[in-house]
N, C-alpha and C positions, 0 to 999 in steps of 0.2 A: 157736392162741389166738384169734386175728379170727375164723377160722370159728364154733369156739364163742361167742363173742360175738353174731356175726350170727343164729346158731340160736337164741339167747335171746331177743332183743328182737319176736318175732312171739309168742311165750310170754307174755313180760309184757306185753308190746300188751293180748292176746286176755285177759290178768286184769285188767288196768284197764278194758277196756271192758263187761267181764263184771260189776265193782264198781259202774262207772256204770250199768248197766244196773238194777240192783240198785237202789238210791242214788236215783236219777231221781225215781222218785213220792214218796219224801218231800223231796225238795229241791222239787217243783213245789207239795205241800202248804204249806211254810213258806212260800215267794217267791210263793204267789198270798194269802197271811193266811190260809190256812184252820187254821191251827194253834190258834193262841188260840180262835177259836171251837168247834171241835171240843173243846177241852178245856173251854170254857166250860158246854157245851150237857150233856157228858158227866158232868162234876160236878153240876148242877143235877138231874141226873135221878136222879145217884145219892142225893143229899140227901133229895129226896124222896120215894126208895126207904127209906131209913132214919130217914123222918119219917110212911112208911107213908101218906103221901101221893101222888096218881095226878096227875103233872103232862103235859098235854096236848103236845098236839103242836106247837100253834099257840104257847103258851109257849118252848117250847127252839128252832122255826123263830124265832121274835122273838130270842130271846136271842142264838141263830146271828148271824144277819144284823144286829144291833147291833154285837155286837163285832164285827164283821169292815168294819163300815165304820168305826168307830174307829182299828182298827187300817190301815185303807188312809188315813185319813186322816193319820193320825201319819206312815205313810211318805213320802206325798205333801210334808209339810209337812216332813219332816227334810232331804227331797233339795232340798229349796227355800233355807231356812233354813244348812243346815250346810254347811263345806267339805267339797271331797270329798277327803280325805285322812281325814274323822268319817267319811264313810259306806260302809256296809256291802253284801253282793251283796244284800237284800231294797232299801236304800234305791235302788241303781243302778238296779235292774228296775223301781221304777216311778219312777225320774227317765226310763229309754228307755221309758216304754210308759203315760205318766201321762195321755196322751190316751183309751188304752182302758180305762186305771183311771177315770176319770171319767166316761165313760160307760154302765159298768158298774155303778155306786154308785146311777147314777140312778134307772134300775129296781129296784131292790135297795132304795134310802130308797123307793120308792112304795110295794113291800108292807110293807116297814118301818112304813109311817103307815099302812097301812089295819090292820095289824095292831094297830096302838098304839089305833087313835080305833073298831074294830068287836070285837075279840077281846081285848080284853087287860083283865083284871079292874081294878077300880078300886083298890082297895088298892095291887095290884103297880104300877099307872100313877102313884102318889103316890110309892110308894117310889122309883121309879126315876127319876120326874122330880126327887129331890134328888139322887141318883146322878149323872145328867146336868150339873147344876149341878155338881159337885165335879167330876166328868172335862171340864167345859169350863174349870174353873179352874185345874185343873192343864195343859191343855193352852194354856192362854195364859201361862202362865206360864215353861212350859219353850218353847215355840215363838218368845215374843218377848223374853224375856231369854235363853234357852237359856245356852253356857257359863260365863256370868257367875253364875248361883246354883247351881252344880253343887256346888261346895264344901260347902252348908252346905243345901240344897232335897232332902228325901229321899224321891226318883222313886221307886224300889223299893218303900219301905216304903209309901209312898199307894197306888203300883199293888197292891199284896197287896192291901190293904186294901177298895178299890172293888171289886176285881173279887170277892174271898169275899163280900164283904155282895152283888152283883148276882146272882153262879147264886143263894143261898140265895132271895133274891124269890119264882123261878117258886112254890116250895114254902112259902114263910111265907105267902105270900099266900093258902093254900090252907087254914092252918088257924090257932089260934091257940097266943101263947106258953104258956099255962098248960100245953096238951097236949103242946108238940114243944121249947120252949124250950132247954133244955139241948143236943137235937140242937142246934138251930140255933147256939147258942153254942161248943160244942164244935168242930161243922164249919166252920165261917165260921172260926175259930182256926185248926184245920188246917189248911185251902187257904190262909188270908192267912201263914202259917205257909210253908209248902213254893213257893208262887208267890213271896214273898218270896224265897226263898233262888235260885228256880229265876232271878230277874231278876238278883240279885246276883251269883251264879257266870257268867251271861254277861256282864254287864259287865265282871266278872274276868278272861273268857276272849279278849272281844274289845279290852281296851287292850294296848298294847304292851306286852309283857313287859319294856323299859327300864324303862317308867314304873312299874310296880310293883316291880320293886326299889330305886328310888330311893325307893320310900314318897311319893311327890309326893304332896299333897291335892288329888286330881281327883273324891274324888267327897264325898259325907256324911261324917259319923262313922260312921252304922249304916251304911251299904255297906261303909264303909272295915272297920269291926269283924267285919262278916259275911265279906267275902273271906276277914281272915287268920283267922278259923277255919270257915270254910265245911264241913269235913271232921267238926269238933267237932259242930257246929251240927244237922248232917244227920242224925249217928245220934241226936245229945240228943231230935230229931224224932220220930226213928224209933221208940227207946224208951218217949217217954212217948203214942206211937200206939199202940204193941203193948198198953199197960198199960191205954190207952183201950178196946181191944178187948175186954179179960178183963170190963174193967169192965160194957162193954154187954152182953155174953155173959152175964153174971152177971145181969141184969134181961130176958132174953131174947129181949132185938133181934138178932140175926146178922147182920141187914140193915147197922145202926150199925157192930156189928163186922166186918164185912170192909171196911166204907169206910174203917175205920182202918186197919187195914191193909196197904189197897191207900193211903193217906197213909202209913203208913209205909215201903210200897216208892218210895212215890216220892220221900221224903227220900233216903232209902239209893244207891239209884239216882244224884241228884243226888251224892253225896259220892263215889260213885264215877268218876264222870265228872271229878270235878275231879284225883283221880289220876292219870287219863288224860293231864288236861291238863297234869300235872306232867310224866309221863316222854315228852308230844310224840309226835308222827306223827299225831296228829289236827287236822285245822285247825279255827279257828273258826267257820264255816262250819257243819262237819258235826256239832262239839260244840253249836252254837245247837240246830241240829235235834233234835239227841240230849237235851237237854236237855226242849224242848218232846215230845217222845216219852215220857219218866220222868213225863208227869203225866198219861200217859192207863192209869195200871196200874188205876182204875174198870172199863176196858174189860173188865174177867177178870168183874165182876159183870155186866155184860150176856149174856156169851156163857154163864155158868154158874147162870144163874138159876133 
């Protein structure tokens, strides 16, 4: 019996390390920020694909490299801010490495501002400078009261929020509502729609599963409402995506219709990950990841176009 024993454990060794192999580049994707902006950049282009609008290059590098210094920032400022029993493996990496996140940011805000004050349309530079305003509101808000307005301050539903009205920019700015309106209405719902749920299911996934069975009021109402039916929530998404689809099919856009779609796989997606997280063996960790992966099913329209 030892013997077999001992014959196994080079077996599963040689599969864990075959998993982590596996696993690696999207773990170094999440834990360097490049997630949020890959999905930011990816939706904006798809919008504009189904607003039949040509959004540039220099557009989706800006929008890239915004959100990703946002989001290094937020991390910088949670590891500072929060005990570390709150923080998570993205918050530790750049609490041990926040020296090279800062000097990385630097060059990064440069083309950032040249992009902003040489490249970047004036319309889309008005929109987003209200944008900015509302993400630095929220960011002082949650960074220097942080647990203290968690109860009743609803992170999630603001983040959907800013971030569908930011991709849709590159492509409103491109033309006007009378022509694309409804796209823009429609999409901007969607993403604020599915980025909502996708924040809500990880905050679900990463508190302690104590504290969610005791029902404790650790976060909103609407988070607290979204968790317990997160599964409901997902396909109710999914559904009245598919039907958004027949809809734009039906006026001729294909373009509109598979962005619904692929909105609807990524509700669906997210509801299923939360099963996952019901019957366990996934950590929070790899479901964070999994979850910021459910929102790039767009990708199917770039590679099938």
């Amino acid at each position: 019996m030892v013997a077999v024993a001992l014959s196994t454990q080079p077996v599963a060794l040689a599969a864990r390390q075959r998993r982590w192999r596996l696993l690696l580049p999207a773990e170094c994707w999440h834990l360097l920020s490049l997630d949020a902006p890959t999905v930011a950049a990816l939706w904006a282009w798809s919008i504009g694909r189904a607003a039949h609008v040509a959004i540039s290059a220099d557009s989706l590098l800006l929008l890239f490299l915004g959100t990703w210094l946002l989001y290094v920032a937020d991390r910088l400022l949670d590891g500072v801010h929060q005990d570390s029993a709150r923080l998570r493996e993205r918050h530790l990496f750049y609490r041990r490495h926040r020296v090279a996140a800062m000097a990385a940011a630097v060059p990064v805000a440069a083309v950032l501002g040249w992009l902003v004050v040489l490249h970047m349309l004036d319309r889309a530079r008005r929109a987003d400078l209200v944008l900015f305003a509302l993400a630095a509101a929220y960011f002082a808000l949650v960074h220097l009261r942080g647990p203290a307005i968690e109860r009743w301050f609803p992170k999630e539903l603001l983040v959907g929020l800013i971030a569908a009205t930011a991709i849709a920019v590159p492509a409103w700015s491109r033309t006007t509502l009378s022509k694309s309106g409804a796209i823009f209405v429609v999409f901007i719902a969607l993403f604020a729609s599915v980025c909502w749920l996708n924040c809500v299911a990880i905050e679900k996934w990463e508190r302690p599963r104590s504290a969610l069975v005791r029902g404790a009021p650790i976060v909103d109402p609407t988070t607290r409402w979204g968790q317990r039916r997160l599964r409901r929530i997902g396909a109710a998404i999914a559904v009245v995506a598919i039907f958004g689809a027949g809809a734009f099919l039906g006026l001729g856009n294909a373009a509109a219709a598979a962005l619904c779609l692929a909105g609807a796989a990524s509700a669906a997606l997210l509801a299923l990950l939360d099963v996952a997280h019901a019957r366990g063996g996934i950590s929070a960790f790899h479901l964070r990841i999994a979850a910021d992966v459910a929102l790039l099913t767009p990708l199917l329209l770039v590679i099938f176009r």
